[in-house]
ModelCIF file with pLDDT and N, C-alpha, C, O atoms, coordinates in Angstrom:
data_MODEL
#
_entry.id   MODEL 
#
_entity.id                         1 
_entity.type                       polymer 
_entity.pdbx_number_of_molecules   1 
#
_entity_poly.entity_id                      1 
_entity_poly.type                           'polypeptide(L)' 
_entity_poly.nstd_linkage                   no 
_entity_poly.nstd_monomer                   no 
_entity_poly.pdbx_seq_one_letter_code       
;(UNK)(UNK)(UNK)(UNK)(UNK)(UNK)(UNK)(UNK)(UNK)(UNK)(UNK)(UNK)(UNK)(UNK)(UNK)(UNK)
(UNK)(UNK)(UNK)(UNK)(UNK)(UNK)(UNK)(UNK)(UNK)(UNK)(UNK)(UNK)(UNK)(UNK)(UNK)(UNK)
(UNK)(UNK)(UNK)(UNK)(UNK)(UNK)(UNK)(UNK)(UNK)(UNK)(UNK)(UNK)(UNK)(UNK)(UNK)
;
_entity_poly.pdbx_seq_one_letter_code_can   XXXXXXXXXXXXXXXXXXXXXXXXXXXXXXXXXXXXXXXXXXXXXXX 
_entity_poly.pdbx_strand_id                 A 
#
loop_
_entity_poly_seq.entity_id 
_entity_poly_seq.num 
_entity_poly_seq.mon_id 
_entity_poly_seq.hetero 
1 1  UNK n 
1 2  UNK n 
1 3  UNK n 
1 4  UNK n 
1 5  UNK n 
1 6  UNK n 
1 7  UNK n 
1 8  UNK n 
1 9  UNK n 
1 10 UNK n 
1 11 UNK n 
1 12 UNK n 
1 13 UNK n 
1 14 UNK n 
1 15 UNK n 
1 16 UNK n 
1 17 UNK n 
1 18 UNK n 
1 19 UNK n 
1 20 UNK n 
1 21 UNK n 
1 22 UNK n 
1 23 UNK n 
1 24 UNK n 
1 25 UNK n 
1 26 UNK n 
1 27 UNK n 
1 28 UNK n 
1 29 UNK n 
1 30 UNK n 
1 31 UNK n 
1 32 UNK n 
1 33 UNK n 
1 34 UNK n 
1 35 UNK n 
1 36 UNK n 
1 37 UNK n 
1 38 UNK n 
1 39 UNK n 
1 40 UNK n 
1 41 UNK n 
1 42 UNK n 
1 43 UNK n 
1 44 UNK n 
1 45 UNK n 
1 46 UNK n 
1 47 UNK n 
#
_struct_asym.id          A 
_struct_asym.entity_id   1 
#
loop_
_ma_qa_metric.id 
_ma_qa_metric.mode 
_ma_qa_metric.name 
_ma_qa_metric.software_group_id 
_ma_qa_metric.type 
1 global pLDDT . pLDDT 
2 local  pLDDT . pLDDT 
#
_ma_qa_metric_global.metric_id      1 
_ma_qa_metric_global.metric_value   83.11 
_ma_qa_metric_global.model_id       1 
_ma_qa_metric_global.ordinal_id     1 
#
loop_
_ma_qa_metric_local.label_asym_id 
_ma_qa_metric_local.label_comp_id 
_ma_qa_metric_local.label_seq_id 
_ma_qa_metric_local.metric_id 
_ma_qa_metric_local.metric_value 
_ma_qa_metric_local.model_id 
_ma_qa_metric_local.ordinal_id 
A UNK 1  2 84.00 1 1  
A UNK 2  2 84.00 1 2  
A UNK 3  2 85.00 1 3  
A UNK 4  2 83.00 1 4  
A UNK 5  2 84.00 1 5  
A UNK 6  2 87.00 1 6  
A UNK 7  2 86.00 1 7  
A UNK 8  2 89.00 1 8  
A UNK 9  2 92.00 1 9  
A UNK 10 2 88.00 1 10 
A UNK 11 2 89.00 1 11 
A UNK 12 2 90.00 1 12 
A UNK 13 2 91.00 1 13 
A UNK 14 2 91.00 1 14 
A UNK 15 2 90.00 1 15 
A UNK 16 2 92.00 1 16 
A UNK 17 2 92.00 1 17 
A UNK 18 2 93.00 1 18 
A UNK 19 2 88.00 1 19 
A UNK 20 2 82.00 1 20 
A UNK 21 2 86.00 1 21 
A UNK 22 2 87.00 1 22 
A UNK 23 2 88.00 1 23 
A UNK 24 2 87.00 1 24 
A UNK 25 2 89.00 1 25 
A UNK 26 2 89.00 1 26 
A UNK 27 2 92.00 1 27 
A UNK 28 2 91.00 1 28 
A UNK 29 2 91.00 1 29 
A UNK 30 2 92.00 1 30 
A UNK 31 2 90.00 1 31 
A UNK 32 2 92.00 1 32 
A UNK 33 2 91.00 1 33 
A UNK 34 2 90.00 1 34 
A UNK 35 2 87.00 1 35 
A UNK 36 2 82.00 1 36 
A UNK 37 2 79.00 1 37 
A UNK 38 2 76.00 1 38 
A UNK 39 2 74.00 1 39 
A UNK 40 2 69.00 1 40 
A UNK 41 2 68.00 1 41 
A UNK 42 2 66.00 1 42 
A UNK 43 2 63.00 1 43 
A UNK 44 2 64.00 1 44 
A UNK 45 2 61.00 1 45 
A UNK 46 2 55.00 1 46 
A UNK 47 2 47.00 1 47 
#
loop_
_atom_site.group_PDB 
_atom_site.id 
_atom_site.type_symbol 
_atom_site.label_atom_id 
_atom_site.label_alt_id 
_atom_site.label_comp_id 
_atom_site.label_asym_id 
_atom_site.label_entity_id 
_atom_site.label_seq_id 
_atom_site.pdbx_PDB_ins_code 
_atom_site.Cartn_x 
_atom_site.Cartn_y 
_atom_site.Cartn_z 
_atom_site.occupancy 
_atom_site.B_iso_or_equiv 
_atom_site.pdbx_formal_charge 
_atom_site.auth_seq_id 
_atom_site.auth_comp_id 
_atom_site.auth_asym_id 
_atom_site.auth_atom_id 
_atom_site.pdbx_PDB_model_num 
ATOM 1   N N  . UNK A 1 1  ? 45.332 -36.443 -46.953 1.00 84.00 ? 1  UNK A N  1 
ATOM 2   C CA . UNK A 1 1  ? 44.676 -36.204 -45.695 1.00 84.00 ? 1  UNK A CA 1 
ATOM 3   C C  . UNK A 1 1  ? 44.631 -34.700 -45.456 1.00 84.00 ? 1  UNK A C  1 
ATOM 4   O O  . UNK A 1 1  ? 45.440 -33.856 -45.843 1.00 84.00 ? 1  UNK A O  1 
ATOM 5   N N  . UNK A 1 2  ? 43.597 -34.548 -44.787 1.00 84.00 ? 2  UNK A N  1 
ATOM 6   C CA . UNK A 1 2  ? 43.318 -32.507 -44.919 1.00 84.00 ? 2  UNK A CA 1 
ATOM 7   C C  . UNK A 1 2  ? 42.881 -32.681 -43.102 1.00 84.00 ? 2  UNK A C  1 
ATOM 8   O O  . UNK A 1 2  ? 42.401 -33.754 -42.738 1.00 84.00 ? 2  UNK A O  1 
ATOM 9   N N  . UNK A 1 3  ? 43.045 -31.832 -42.336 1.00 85.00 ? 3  UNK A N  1 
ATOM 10  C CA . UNK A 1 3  ? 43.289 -31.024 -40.880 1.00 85.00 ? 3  UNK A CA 1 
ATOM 11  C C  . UNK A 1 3  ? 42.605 -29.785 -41.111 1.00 85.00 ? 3  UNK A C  1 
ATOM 12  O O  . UNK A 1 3  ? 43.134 -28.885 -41.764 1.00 85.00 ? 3  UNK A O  1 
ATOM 13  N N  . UNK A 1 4  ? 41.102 -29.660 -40.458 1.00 83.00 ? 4  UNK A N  1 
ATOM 14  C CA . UNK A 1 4  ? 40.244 -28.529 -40.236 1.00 83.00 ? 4  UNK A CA 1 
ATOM 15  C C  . UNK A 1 4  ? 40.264 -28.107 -38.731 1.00 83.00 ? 4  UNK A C  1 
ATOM 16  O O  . UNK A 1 4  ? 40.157 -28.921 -37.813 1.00 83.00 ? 4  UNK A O  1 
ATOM 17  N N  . UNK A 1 5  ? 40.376 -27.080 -38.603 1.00 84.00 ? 5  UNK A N  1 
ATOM 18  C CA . UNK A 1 5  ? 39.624 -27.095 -37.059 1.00 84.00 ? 5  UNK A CA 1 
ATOM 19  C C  . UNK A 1 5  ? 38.180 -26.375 -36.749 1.00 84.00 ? 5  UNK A C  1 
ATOM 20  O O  . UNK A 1 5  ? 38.186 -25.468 -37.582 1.00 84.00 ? 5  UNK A O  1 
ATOM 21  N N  . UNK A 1 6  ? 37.191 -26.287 -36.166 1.00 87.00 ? 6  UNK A N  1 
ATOM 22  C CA . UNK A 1 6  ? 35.892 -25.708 -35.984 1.00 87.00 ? 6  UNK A CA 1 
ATOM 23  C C  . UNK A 1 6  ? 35.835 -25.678 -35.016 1.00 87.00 ? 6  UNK A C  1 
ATOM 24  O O  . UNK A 1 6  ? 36.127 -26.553 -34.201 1.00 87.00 ? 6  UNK A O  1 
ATOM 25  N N  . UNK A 1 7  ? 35.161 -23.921 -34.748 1.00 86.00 ? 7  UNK A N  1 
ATOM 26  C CA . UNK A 1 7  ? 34.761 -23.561 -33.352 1.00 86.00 ? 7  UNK A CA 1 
ATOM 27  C C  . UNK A 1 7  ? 33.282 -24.256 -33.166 1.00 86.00 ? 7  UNK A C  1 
ATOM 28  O O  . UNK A 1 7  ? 32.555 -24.462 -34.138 1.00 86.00 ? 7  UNK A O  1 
ATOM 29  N N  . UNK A 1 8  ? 32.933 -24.576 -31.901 1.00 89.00 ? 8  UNK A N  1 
ATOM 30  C CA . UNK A 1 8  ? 31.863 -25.001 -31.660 1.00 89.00 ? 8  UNK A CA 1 
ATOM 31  C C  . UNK A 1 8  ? 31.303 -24.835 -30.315 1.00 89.00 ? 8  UNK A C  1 
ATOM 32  O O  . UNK A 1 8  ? 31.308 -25.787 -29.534 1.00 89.00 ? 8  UNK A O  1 
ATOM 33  N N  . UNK A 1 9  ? 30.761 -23.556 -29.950 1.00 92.00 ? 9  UNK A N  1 
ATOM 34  C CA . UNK A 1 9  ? 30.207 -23.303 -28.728 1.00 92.00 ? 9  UNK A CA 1 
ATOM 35  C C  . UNK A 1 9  ? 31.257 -22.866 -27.968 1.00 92.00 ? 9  UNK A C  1 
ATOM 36  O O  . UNK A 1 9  ? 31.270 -23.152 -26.771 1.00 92.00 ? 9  UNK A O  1 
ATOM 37  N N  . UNK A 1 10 ? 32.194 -22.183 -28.485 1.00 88.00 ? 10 UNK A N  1 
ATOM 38  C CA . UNK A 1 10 ? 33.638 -22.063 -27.650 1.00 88.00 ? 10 UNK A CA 1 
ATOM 39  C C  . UNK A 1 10 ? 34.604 -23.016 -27.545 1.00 88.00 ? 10 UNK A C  1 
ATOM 40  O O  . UNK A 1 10 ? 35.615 -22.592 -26.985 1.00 88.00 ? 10 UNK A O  1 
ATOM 41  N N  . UNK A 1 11 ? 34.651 -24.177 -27.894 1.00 89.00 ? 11 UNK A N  1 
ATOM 42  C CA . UNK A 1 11 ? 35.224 -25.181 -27.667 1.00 89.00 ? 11 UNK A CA 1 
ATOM 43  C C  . UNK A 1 11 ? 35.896 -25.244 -29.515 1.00 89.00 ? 11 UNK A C  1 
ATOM 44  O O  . UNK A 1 11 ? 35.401 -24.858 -30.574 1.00 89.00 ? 11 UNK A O  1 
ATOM 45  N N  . UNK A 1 12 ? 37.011 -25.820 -29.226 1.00 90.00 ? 12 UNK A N  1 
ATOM 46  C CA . UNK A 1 12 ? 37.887 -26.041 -30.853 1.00 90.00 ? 12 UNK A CA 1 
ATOM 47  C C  . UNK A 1 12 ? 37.863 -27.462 -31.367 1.00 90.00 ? 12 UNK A C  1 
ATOM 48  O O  . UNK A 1 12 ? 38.150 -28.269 -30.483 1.00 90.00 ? 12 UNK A O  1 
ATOM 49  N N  . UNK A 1 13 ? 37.709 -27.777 -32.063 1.00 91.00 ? 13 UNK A N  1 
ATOM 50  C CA . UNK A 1 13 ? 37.377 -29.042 -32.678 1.00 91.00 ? 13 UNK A CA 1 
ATOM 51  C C  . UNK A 1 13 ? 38.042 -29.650 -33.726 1.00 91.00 ? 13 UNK A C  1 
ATOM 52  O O  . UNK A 1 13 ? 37.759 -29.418 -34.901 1.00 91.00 ? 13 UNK A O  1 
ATOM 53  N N  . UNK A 1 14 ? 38.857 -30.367 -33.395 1.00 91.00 ? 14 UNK A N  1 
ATOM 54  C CA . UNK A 1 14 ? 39.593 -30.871 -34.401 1.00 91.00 ? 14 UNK A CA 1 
ATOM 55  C C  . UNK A 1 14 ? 39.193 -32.117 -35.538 1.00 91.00 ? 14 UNK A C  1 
ATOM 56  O O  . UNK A 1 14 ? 38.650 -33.168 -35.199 1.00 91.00 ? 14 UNK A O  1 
ATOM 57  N N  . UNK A 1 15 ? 39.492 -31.847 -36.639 1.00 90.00 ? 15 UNK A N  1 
ATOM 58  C CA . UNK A 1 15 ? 38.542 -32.329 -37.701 1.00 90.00 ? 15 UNK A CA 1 
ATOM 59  C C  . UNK A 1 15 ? 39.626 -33.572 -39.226 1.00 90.00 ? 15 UNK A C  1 
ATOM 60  O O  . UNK A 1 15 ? 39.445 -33.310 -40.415 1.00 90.00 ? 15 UNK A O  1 
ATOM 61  N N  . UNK A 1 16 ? 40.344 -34.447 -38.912 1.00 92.00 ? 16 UNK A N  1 
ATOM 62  C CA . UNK A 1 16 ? 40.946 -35.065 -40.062 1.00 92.00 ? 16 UNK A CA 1 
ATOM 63  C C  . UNK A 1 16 ? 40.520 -35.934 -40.832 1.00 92.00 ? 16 UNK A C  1 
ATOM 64  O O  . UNK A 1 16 ? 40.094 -36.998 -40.384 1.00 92.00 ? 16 UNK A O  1 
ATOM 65  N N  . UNK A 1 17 ? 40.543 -35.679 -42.079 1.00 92.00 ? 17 UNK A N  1 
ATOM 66  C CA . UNK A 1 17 ? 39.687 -36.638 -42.912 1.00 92.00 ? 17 UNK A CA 1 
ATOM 67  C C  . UNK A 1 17 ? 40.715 -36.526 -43.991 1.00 92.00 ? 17 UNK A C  1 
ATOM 68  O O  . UNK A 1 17 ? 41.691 -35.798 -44.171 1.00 92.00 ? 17 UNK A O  1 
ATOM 69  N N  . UNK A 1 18 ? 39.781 -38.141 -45.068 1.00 93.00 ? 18 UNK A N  1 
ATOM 70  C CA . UNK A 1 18 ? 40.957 -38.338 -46.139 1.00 93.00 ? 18 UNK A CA 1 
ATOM 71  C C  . UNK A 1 18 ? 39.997 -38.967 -46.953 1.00 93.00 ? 18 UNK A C  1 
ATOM 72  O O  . UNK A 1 18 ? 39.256 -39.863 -46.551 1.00 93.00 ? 18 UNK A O  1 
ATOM 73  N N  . UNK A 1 19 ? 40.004 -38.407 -48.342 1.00 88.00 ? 19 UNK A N  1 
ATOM 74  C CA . UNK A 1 19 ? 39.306 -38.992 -49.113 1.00 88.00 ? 19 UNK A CA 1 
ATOM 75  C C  . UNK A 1 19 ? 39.360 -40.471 -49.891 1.00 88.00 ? 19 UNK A C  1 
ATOM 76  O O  . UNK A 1 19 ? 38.764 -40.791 -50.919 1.00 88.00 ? 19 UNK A O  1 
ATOM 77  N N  . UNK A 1 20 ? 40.443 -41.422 -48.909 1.00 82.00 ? 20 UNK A N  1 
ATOM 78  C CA . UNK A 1 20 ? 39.820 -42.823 -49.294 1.00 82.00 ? 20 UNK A CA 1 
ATOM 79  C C  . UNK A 1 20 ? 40.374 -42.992 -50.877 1.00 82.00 ? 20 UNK A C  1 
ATOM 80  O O  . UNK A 1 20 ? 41.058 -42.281 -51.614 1.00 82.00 ? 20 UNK A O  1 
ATOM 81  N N  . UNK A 1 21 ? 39.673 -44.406 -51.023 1.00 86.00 ? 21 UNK A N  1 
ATOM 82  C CA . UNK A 1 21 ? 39.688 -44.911 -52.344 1.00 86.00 ? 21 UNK A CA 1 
ATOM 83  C C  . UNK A 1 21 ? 38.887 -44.027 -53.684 1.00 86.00 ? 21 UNK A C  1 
ATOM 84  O O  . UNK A 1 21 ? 38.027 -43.168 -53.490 1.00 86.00 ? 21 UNK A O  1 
ATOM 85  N N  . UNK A 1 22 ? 39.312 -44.392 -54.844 1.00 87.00 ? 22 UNK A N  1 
ATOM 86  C CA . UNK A 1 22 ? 38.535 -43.480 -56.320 1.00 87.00 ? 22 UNK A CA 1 
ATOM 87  C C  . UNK A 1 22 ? 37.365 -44.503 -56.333 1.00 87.00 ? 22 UNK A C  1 
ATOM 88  O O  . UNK A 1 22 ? 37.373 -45.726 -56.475 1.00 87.00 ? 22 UNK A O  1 
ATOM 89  N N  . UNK A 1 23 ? 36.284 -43.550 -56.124 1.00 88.00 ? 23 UNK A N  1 
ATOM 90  C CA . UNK A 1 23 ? 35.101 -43.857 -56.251 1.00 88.00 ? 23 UNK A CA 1 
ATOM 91  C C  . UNK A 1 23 ? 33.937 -44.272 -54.898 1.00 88.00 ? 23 UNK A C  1 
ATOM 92  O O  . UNK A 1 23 ? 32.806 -44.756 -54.940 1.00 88.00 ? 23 UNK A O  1 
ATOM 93  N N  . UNK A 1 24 ? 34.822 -43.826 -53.726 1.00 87.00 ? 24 UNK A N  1 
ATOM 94  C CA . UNK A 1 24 ? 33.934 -43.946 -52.172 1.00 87.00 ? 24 UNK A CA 1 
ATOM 95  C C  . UNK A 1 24 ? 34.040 -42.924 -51.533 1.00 87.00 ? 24 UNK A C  1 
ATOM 96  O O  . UNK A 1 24 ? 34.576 -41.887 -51.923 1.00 87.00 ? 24 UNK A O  1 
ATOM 97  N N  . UNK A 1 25 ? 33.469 -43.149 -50.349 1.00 89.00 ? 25 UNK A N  1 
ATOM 98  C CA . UNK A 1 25 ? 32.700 -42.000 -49.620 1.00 89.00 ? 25 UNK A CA 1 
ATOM 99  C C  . UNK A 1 25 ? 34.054 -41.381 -48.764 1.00 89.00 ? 25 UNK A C  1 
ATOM 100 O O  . UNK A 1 25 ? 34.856 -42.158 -48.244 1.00 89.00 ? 25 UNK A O  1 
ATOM 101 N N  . UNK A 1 26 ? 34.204 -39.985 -48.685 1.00 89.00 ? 26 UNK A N  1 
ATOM 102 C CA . UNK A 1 26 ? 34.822 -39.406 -47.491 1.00 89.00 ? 26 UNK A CA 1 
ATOM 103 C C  . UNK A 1 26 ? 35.475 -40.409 -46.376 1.00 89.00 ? 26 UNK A C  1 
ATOM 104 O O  . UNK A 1 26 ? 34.688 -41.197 -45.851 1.00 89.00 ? 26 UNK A O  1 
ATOM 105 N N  . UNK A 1 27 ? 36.531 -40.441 -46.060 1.00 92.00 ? 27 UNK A N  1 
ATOM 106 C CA . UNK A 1 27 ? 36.473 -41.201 -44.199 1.00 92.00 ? 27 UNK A CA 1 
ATOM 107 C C  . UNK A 1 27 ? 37.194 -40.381 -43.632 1.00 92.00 ? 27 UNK A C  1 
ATOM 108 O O  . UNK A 1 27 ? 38.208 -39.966 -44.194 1.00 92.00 ? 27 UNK A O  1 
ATOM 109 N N  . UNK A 1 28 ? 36.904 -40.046 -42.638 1.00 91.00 ? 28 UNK A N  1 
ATOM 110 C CA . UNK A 1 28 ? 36.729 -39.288 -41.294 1.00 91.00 ? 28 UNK A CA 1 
ATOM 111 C C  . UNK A 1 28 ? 38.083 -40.260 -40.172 1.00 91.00 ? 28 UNK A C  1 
ATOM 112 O O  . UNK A 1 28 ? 38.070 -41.406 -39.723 1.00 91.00 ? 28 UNK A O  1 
ATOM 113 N N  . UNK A 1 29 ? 38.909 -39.350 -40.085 1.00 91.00 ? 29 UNK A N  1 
ATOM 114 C CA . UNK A 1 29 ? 39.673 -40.200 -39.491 1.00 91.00 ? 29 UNK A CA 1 
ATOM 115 C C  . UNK A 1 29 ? 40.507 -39.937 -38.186 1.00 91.00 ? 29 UNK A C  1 
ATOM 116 O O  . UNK A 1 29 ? 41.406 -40.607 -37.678 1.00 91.00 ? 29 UNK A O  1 
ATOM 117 N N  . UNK A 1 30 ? 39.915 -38.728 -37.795 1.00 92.00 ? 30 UNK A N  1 
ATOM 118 C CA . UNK A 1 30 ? 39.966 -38.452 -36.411 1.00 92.00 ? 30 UNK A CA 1 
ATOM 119 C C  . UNK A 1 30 ? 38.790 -36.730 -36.566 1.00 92.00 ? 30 UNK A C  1 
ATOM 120 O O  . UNK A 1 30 ? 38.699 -35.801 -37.367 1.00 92.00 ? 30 UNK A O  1 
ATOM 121 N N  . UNK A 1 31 ? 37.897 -37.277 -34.844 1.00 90.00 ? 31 UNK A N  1 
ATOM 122 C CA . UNK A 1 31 ? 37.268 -35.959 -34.793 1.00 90.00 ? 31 UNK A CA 1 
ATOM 123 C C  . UNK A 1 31 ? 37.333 -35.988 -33.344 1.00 90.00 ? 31 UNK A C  1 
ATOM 124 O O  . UNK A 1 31 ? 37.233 -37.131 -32.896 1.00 90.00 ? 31 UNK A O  1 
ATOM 125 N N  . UNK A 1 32 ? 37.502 -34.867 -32.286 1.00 92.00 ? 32 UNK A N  1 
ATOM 126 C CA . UNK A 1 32 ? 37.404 -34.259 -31.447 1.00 92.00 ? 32 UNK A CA 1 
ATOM 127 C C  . UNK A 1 32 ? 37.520 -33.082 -31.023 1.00 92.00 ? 32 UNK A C  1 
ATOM 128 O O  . UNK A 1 32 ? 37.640 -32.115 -31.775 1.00 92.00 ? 32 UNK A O  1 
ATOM 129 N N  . UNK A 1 33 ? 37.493 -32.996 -29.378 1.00 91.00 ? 33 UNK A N  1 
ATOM 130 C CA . UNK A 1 33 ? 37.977 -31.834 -29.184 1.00 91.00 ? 33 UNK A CA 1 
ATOM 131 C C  . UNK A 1 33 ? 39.378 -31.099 -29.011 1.00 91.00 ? 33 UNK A C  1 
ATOM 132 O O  . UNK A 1 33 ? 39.803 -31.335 -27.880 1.00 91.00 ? 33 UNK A O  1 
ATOM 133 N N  . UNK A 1 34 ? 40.164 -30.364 -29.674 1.00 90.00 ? 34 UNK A N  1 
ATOM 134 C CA . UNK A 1 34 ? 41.115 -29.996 -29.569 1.00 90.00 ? 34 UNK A CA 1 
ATOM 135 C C  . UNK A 1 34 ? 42.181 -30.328 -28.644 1.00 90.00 ? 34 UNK A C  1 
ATOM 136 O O  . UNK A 1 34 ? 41.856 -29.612 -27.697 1.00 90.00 ? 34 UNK A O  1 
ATOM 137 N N  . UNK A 1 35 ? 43.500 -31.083 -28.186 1.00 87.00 ? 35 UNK A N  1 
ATOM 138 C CA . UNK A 1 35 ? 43.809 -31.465 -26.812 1.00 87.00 ? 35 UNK A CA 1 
ATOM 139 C C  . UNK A 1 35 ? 44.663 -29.902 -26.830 1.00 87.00 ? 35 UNK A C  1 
ATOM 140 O O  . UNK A 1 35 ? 44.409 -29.425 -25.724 1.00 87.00 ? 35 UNK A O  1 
ATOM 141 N N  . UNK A 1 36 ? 45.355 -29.134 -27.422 1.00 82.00 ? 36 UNK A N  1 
ATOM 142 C CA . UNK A 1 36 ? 45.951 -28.165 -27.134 1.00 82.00 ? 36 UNK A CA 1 
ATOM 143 C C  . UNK A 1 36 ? 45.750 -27.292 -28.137 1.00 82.00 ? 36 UNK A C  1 
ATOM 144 O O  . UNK A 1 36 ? 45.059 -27.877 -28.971 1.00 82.00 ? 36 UNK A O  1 
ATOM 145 N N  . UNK A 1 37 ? 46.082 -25.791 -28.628 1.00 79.00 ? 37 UNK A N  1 
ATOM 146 C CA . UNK A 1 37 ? 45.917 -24.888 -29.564 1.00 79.00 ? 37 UNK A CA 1 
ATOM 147 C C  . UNK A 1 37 ? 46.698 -25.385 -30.974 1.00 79.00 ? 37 UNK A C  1 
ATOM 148 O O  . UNK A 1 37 ? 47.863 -25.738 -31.157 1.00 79.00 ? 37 UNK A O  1 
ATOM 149 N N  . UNK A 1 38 ? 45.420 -25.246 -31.993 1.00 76.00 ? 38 UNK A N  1 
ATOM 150 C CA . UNK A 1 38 ? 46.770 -25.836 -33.162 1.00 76.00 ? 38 UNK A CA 1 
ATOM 151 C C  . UNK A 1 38 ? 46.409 -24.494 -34.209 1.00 76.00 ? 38 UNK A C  1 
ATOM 152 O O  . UNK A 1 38 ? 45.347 -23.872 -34.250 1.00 76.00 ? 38 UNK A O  1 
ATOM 153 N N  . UNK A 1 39 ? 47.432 -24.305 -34.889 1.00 74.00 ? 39 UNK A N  1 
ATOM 154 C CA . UNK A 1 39 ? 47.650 -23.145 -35.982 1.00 74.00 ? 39 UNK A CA 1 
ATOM 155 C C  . UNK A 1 39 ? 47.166 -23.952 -37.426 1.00 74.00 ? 39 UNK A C  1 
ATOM 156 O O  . UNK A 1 39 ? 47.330 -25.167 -37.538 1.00 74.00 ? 39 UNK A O  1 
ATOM 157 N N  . UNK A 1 40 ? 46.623 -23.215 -38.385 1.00 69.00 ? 40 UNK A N  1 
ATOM 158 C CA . UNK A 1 40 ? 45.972 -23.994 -39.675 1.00 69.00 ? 40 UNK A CA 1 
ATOM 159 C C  . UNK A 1 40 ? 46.317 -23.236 -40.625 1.00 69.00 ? 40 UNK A C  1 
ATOM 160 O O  . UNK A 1 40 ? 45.813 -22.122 -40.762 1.00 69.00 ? 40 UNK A O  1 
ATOM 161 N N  . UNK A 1 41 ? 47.380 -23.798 -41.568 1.00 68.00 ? 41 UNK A N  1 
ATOM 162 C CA . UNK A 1 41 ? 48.001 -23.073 -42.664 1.00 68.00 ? 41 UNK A CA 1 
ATOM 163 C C  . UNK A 1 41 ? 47.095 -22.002 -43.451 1.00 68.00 ? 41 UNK A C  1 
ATOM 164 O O  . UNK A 1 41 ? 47.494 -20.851 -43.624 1.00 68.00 ? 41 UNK A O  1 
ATOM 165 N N  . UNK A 1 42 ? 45.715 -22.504 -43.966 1.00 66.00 ? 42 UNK A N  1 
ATOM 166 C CA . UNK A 1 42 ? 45.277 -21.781 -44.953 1.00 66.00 ? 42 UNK A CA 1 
ATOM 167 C C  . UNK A 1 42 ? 43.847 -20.682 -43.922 1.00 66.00 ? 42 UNK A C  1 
ATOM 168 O O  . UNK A 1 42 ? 42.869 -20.171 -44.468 1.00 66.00 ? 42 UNK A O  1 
ATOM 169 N N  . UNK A 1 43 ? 44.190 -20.591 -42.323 1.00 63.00 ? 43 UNK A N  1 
ATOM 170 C CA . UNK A 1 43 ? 42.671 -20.119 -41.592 1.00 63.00 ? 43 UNK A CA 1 
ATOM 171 C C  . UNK A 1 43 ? 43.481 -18.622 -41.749 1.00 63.00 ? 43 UNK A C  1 
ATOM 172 O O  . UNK A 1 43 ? 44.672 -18.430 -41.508 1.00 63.00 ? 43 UNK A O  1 
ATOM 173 N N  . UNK A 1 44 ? 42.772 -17.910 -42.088 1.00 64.00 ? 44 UNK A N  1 
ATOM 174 C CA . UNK A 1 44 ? 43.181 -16.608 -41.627 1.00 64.00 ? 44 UNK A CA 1 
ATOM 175 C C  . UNK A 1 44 ? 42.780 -15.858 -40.199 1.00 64.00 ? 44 UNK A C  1 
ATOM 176 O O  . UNK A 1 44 ? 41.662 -15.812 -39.688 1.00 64.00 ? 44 UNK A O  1 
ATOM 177 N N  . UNK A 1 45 ? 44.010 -15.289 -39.708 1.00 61.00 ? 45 UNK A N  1 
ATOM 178 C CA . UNK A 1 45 ? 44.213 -14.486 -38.252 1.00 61.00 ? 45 UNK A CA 1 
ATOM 179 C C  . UNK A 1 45 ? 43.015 -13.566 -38.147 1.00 61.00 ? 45 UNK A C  1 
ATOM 180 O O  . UNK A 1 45 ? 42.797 -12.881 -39.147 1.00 61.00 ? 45 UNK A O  1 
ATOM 181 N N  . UNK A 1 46 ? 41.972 -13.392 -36.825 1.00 55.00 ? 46 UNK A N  1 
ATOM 182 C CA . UNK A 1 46 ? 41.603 -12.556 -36.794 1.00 55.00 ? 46 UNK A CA 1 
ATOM 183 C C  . UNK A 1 46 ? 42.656 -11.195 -36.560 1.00 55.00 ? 46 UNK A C  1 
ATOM 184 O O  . UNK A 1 46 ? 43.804 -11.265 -36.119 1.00 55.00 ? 46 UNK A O  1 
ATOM 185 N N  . UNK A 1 47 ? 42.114 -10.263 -36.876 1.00 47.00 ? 47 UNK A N  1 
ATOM 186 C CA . UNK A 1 47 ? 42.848 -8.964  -37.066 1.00 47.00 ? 47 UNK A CA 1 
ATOM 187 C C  . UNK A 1 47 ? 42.192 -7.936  -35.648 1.00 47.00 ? 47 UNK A C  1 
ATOM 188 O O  . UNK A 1 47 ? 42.587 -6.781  -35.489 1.00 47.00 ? 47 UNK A O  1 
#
């Protein structure tokens, strides 16, 4: 399971998905809007 987050119009968007069984499609397994600030191991800090 992989945890993205995306800005979207100002708003943060939280994004979890998991690639499922060998040989099917993506599933998507939670999407919204952010309920509080989350930190993302591999996003780099603006400076």
């Amino acid at each position: 399971m992989w945890v993205f987050g995306k800005d979207f119009s100002g708003e943060e968007l939280y994004i979890k998905i998991s690639l499922g069984r060998p040989n099917s499609n993506t599933i998507c397994i939670s999407f919204h809007k952010s309920e509080f600030p989350n930190r993302y191991a591999f996003k780099e800090e603006n400076k």
